[in-house]
N, C-alpha and C positions, 0 to 999 in steps of 0.2 A: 420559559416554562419547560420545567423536563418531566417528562415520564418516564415512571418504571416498567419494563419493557423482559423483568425478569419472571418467569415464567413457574419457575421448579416449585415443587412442593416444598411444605416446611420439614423439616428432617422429624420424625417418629421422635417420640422423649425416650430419653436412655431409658432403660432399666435402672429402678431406684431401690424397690424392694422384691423380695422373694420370701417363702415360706418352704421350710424344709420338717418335712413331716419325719420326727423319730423311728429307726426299729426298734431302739432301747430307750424308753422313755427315761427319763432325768429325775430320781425322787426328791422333793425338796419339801421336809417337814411332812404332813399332810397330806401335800399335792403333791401332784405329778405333772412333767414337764412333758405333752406328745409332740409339739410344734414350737419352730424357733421363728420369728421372721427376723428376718437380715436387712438392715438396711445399706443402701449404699455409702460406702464411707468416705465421708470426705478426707483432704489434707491432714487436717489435725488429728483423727484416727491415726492415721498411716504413722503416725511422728515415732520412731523408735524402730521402723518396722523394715528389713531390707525387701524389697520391693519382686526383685529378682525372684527371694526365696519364695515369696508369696505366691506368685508365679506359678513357680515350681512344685507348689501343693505340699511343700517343707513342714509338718506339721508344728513348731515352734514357734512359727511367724502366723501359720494359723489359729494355732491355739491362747495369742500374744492379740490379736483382733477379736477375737471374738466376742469375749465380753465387752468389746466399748461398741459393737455394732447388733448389738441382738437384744431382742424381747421376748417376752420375759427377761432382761439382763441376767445374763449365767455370770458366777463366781468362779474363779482363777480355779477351783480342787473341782467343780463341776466339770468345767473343758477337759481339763488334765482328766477325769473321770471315763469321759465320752469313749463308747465305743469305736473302734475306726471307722466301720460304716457309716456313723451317721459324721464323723469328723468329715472325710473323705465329702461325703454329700453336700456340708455346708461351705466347704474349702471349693469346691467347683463353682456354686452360687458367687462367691466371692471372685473367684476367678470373671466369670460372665459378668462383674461387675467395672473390673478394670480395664478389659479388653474392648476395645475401640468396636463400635457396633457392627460397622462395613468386616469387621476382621471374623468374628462372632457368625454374620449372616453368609460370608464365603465359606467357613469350616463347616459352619451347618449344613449347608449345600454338598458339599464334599461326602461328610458322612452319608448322605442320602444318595448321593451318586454313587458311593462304593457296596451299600446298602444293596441298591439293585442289579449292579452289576455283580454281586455272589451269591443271587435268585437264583 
């Protein structure tokens, strides 16, 4: 008979979605677009995509994800449209998606450490 004798907690679920609230909202027809949510993208999103760039907040490889991971689904002259600000906004969400959580909850940490130490 063996027992499990392992203790730890189950690990948090990644981060799967996000919602990025527009400064410049997206007109389409009628409507208007003020919110995007993002999902996390899996492998077959990424397909096409250098990974590095993405990364890098590259706006081509941002603007190349976009529509196959967003809702409302944005149209290829929509993105290409987007103001920087709210690119830049949805390009970081993305980012916090592909970066390993442990890596994510260290920087965060950091930020708030440099935060108070220039109080």
């Amino acid at each position: 008979m063996t027992t499990n004798t392992d203790t730890t907690a189950p690990a948090a679920p990644a981060n799967t979605a996000a919602t990025v609230t527009l400064e410049f909202p997206i007109a389409r027809g009628a409507s208007t677009i003020t919110q995007l949510h993002l999902r996390k993208p899996k492998a077959g999103a990424l397909r096409g995509i250098n990974l590095a760039e993405l990364l890098q907040l590259r706006a081509e490889a941002v603007m190349l994800l976009l529509p196959r991971i967003t809702e409302p689904p944005l149209l290829k002259h929509e993105v290409e449209a987007m103001e920087p600000v709210d690119l830049i906004a949805c390009a970081t969400e993305v980012v916090d998606f592909l970066v390993p959580q442990a890596t994510l909850a260290k920087a965060h940490a950091a930020q708030k450490e440099a935060a108070f130490l220039n109080e």
